[in-house]
C-alpha positions in Angstrom: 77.0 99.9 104.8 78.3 103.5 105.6 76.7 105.9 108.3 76.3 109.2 106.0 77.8 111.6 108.7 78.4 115.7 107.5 82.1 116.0 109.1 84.0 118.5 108.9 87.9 118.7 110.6 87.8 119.1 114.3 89.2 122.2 116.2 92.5 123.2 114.0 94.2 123.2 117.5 93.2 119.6 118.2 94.6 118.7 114.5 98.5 118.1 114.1 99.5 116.5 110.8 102.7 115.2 112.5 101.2 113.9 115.5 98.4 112.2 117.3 95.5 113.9 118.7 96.8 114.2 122.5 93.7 115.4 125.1 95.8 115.4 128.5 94.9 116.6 131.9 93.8 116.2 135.6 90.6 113.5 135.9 89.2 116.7 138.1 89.8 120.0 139.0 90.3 120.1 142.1 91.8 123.5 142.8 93.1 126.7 140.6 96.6 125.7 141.7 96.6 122.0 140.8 95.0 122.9 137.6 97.9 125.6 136.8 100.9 123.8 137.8 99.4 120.5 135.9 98.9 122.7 132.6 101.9 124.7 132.9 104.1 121.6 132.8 102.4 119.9 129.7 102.6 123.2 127.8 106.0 122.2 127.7 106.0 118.9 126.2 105.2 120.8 123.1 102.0 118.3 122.0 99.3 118.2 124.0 96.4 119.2 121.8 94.1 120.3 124.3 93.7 120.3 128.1 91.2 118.1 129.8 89.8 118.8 133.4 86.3 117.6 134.6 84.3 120.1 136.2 81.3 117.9 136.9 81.9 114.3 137.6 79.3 111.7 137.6 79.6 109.1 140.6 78.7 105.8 141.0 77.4 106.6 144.7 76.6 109.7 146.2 78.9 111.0 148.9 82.3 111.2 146.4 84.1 114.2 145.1 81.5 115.2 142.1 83.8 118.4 141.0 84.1 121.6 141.9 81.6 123.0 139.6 81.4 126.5 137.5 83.9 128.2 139.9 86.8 125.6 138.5 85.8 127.4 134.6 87.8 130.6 135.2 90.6 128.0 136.1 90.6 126.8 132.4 90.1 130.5 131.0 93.1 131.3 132.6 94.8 128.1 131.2 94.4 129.2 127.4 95.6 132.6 128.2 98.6 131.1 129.7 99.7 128.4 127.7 97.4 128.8 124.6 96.2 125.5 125.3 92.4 124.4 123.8 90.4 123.8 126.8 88.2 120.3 127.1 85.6 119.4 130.2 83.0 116.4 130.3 79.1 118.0 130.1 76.0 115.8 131.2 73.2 118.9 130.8 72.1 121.8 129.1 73.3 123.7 132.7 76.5 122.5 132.2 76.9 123.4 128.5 75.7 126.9 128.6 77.9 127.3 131.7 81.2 126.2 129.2 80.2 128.4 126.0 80.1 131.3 128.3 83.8 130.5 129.4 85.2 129.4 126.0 85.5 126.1 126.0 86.3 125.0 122.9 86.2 121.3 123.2 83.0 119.5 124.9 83.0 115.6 125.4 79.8 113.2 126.2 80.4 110.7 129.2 80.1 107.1 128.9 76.9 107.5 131.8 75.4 110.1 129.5 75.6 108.3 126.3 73.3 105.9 127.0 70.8 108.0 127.1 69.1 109.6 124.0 66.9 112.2 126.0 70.4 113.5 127.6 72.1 113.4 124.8 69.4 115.0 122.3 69.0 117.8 125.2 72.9 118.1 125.0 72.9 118.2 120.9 69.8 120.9 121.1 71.9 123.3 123.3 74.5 123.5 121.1 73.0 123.8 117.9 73.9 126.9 116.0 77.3 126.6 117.3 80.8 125.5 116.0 82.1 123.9 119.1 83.8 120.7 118.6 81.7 117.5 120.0 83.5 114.2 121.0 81.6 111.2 122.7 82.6 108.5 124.6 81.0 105.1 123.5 77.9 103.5 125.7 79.2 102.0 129.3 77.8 98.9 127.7 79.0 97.5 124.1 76.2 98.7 122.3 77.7 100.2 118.8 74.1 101.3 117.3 73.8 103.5 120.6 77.1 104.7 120.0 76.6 106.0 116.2 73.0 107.0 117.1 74.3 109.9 119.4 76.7 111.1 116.3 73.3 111.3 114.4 71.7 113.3 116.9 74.5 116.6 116.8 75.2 115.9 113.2 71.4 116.3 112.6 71.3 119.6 115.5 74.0 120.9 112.5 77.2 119.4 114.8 79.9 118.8 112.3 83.0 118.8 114.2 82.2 115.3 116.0 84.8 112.7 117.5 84.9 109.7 119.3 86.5 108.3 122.1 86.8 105.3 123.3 87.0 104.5 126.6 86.3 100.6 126.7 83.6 98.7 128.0 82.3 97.7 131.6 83.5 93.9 131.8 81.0 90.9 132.4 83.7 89.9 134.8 86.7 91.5 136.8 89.5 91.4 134.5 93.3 92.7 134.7 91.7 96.1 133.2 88.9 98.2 134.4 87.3 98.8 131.2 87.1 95.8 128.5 88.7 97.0 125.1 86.4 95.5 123.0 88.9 96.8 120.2 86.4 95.2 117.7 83.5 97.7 118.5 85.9 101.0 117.9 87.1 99.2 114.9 83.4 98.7 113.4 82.6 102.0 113.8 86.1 103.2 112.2 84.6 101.4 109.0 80.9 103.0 109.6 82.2 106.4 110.2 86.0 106.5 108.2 85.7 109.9 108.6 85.2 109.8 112.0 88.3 110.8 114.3 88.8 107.9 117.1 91.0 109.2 119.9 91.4 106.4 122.4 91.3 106.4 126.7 94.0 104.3 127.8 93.3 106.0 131.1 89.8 104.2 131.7 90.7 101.2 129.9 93.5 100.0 132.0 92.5 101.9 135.1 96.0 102.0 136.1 99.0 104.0 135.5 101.6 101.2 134.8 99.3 99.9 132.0 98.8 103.2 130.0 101.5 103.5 127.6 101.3 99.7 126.5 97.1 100.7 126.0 98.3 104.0 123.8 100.8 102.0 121.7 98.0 98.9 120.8 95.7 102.0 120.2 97.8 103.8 117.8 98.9 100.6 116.1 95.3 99.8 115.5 94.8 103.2 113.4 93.1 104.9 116.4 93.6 109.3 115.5 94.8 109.7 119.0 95.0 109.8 122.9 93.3 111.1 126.1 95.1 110.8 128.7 94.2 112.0 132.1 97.3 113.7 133.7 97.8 114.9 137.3 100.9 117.4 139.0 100.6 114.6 141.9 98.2 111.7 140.9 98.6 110.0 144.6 96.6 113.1 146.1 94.3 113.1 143.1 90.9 113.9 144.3 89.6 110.5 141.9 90.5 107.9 139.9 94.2 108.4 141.2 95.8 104.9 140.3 95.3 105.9 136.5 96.7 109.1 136.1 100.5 110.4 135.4 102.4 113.1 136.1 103.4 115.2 133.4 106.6 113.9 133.6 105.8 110.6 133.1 103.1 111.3 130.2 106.0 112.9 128.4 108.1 109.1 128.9 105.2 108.0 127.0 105.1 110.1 124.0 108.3 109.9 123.7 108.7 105.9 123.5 105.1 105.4 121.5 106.5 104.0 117.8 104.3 106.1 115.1 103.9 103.1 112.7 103.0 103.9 108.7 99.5 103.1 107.1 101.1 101.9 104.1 104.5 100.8 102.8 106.8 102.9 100.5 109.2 99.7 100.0 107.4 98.0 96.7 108.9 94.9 97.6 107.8 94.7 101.4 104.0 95.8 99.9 104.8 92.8 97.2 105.2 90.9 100.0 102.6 91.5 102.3 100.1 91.2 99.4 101.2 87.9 99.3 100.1 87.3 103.0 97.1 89.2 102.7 96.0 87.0 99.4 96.7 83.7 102.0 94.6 85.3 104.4 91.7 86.1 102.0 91.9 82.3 100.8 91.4 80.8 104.0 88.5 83.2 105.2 87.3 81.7 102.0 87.7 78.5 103.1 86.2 78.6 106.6 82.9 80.5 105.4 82.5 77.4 102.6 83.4 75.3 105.7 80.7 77.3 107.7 78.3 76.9 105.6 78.6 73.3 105.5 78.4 73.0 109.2 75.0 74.9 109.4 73.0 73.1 106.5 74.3 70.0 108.4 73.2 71.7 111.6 69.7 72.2 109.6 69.5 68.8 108.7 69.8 67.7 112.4 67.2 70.5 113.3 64.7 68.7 110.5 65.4 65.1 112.3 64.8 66.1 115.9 61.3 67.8 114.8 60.5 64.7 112.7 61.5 62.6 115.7 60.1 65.0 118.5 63.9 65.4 120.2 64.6 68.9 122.6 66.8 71.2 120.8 69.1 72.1 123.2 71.8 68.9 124.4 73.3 70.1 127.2 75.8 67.0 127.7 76.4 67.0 123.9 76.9 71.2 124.1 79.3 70.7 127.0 81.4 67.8 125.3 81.9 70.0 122.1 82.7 73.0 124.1 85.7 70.9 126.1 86.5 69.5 123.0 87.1 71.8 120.5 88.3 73.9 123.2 91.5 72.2 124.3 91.7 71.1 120.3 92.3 74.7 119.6 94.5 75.7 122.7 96.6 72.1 121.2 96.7 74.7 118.2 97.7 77.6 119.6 94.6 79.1 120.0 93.5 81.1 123.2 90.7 79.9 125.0 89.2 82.8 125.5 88.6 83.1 121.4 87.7 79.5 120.8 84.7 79.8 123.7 83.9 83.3 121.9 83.8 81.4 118.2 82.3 78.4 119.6 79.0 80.2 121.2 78.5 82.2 117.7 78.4 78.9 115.6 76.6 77.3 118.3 74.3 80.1 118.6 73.4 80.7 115.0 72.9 76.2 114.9 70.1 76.6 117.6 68.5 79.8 116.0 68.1 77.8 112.5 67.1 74.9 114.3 64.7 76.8 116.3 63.5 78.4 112.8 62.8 74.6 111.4 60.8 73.7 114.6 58.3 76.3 113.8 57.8 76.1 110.3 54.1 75.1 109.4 53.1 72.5 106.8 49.7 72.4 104.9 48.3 70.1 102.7 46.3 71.4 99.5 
């Protein structure tokens, strides 16, 4: 199924047939000259897209820097005039839109904190209808892709059509080596809801750290995403927040430069030959394992049928636990991560127990 999205192409300044989408710039503006000196030397690199500087940052507590406010807008104004630079600031309210259509901002993104919520976001979608700004929104904090495409709906439907999405990752169950799970599945999904949807990617709040970023860009790009944001500071140790994950401009030009711009398709009819032939093993053996599947659920039903007849608990926790070891360290034998055989192991096991569950309740009645 296909979300039915009216798009049209985003900001022709934003667009670069040769390159990536590249949104680049300090987390915050934090003061006319930081913002200056910062823009002045990515104007340089020759293709930066658009320059990104929050005005209004949301917090987790209160007490931390939370921007400068409408006094940091002429600061981008004077940015376009003196680089010719598109100009691109997070908005959370109607305040904050109006405030940025009355100083030319031509790009407008939806926070992670403010995309969880419809009545923000329909607010946000009301106050720029009638308007041809461009509109890109970062998915939900949580991994919630329904969410995520319902606030597309919402500006497409206020007559939005320049919409793009970035993704920023996910907050993680537990502490991981990033601060923002990928969840590379999720942007993927909605790359095959929405394939005309631009997806520019945030290595920035993904990794959460500097040394991490241009590994994230590369695994974005590779996986078809239509760009980069990437927060960029003219001294990220004195950054006013989220310091450890931005560059210097210097540094964000290292980047580009060694990022490896790899081909949709191949030209070579004999390496396409080829990787048909991979492709047509690969769509035998999914072939295989959802036969296989299937097996193991009507199987699983049959149990279900013998523990109602016998009046046996669903749920096993020792026999649960001695699969899970089992096929666990079978698959890490194979060269399997664990990490993907607990995730593939809980999905079978959960759909078992939800038909199961189904056969419990079913009902007989006698004529």
């Amino acid at each position: 199924m296909k979300i039915d999205l009216d798009l049209h192409p985003l900001d022709n300044k934003l667009e670069n047939k040769n390159w990536p989408i590249l949104i680049a710039g300090p987390c915050s503006a934090e003061s006319e000259e930081q913002v200056m000196a910062t823009a002045k030397e990515l104007a340089t690199i020759g293709k930066v897209s658009s320059f990104r500087a929050g005005i209004w940052k949301p917090r987790t507590r209160p007490g931390a820097f939370e921007g400068v406010g409408k006094i940091g807008l002429p600061w981008l104004q004077q940015v376009k005039k003196e680089t010719g630079m598109s100009l691109s600031t997070e908005v959370a309210s109607v305040e904050h839109v109006e405030a940025c259509l009355k100083h030319d901002i031509d790009v407008l993104w939806i926070g992670a904190r403010s995309t969880v919520n419809p009545f923000v976001v329909q607010a946000i979608a009301d106050a720029v209808k009638g308007t041809d700004i461009t509109i890109l929104i970062k998915n939900p904090v949580n991994p919630d892709l329904p969410l995520w495409v319902g606030a597309f709906e919402r500006f497409n439907k206020a007559g939005i059509t320049k919409l793009g999405a970035i993704h920023r990752g996910f907050s993680p169950f537990k502490k991981t080596v990033f601060r923002n799970s990928p969840e590379w599945s999720i942007a993927l999904e909605l790359k095959r809801l929405c394939p005309n949807l631009p997806i520019i990617c945030d290595p920035s709040h993904i990794t959460g750290k500097r040394d991490l970023i241009s590994f994230m860009s590369q695994k974005a790009l590779d996986l078809d995403m239509d760009g980069l944001m990437i927060e960029t500071h003219i001294n990220p140790d004195k950054a006013w927040s989220d310091s450890e994950q931005q560059v210097t401009p210097r540094h964000l030009n290292d980047i580009i430069l060694n990022l490896i711009l790899r081909q949709p398709t191949l030209s070579d009819e004999n390496l396409q030959t080829q990787l048909d032939k991979f492709r047509a093993e690969i769509d035998q053996l999914d072939e295989d394992i959802v036969q296989k599947l299937s097996a193991r659920m009507e199987v699983a039903r049959k149990i279900g049928l013998y523990k109602k007849n016998n009046h046996i608990k669903i749920f096993q926790k020792s026999r649960w636990e001695n699969v899970l070891e089992g096929r666990v360290a079978l698959g890490k034998a194979m060269g399997l991560s664990e990490d993907f055989m607990r995730t593939y192991l809980m999905q079978i096991h959960q759909e078992s127990i939800k038909n199961q569950t189904e056969i419990m309740s079913e009902q007989k009645f006698d004529d």
